[in-house]
N, C-alpha and C positions, 0 to 999 in steps of 0.2 A: 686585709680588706677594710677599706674603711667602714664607719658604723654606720652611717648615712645610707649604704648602695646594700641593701637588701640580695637574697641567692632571687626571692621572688622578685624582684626589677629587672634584674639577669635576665633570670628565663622568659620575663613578659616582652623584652625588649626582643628578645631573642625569636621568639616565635612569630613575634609582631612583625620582623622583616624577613622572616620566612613567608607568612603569609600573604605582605605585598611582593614577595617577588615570586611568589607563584601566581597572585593574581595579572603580576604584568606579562608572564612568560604565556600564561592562558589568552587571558586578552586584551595586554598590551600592543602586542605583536600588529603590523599592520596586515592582512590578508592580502597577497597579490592573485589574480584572475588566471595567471599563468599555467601551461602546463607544456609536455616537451613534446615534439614533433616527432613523430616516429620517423624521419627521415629528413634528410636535405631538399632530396629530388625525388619529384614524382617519377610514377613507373614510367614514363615515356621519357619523360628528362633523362632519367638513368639508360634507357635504351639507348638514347641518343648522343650519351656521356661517351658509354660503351664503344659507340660508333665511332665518332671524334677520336677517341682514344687509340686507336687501332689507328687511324688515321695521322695522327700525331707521333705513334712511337714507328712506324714504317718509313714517313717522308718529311717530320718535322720533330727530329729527336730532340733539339732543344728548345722544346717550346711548350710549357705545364699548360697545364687545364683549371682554371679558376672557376667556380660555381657556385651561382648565386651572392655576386659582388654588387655592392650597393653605387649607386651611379656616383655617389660623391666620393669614393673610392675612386672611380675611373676621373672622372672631373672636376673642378672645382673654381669659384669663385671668390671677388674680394669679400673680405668681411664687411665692409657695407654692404655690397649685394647681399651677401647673405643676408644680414638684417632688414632686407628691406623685402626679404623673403622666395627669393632665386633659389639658397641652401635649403632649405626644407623641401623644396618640390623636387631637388635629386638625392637631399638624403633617404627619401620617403618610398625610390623606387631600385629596383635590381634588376642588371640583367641578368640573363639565364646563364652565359659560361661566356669567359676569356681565354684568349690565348697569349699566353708571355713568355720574352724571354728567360727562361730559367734561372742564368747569372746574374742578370740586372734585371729583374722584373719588369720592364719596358712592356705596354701594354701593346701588340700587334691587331688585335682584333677582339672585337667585341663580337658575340653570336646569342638573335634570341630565336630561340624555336617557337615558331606562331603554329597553333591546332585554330584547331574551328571558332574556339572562343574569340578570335582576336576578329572574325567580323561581325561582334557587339559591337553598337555606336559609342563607348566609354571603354573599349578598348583601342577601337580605332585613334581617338582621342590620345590615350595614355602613350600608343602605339607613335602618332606622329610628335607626341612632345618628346618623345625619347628620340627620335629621329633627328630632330629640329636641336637639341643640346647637345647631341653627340656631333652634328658636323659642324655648330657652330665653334666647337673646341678642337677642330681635325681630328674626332676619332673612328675609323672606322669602325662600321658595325654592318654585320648580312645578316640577312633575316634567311631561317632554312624553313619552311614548310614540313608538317610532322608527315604530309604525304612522302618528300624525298628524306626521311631522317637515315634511313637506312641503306640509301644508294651511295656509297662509297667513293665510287669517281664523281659523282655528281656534286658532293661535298666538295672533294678534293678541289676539283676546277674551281667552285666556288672562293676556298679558298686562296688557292695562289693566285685569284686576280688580286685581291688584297695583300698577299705577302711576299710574290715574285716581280 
């Protein structure tokens, strides 16, 4: 070892970056706000998942069930519109469940389930701009009432006006 480099420089240096790298591991780190959602879908969603699903594997075996797909997922636009901010108001929103084709994922229907909440005036709102982007790109979408989530033929007819 050279004569120059001291055992004590060694160990000063040594501890020294022990020490900033506990300080940056403590509080370098940046905090995120975050925390995990105990679930996907709420209790009624999942009721209504349920329902669909029964409904899907009886009279529409090739056809998955998507949940909670974000609308720039279903559509999209040029990248100038997006920047001139078209993409953000459907990256920002979801619908409640899809129905696609299994082997080609081909979107067939879009489904949101409206409760009570949807006659607030800023749902209504949210409610007709989702409306207004989905038929301006031809995509279907029904709205089910969480009154009928559970009537079975009710759905059904529902759906094969859109898929038959």
């Amino acid at each position: 070892m050279p004569e120059f480099i001291s055992i004590d420089i060694i160990a000063g240096v040594v501890i020294a970056l022990c020490v900033l790298a506990f300080i940056y591991f403590v509080f370098g780190r940046e905090k995120y706000p975050y925390y995990a959602r105990d679930a996907l879908l709420t209790n009624t969603e999942l009721r209504f998942y349920k329902t669909l699903t029964q409904i899907c594997q009886r009279h529409y075996p090739d056809l998955g069930i998507a949940m909670q797909v974000r609308i720039a997922d279903i559509i999209n636009c040029s990248e100038s519109d997006w920047l001139r901010g078209y993409g953000p108001r459907i990256s920002a929103k979801h619908i409640d469940f899809v129905l696609f084709e299994k082997n080609t994922t081909e979107i067939f229907l879009c489904i949101e389930l409206d409760d009570p909440s949807h006659d607030k005036a800023d749902r209504k709102k949210r409610d007709k701009f989702v409306n207004q982007v989905l038929k301006a790109a031809d995509v279907n979408l029904l709205r089910i009432m969480t009154k009928n989530m559970h009537n079975q033929s009710f759905i059904l007819g529902q759906i094969k006006e859109f898929i038959e």
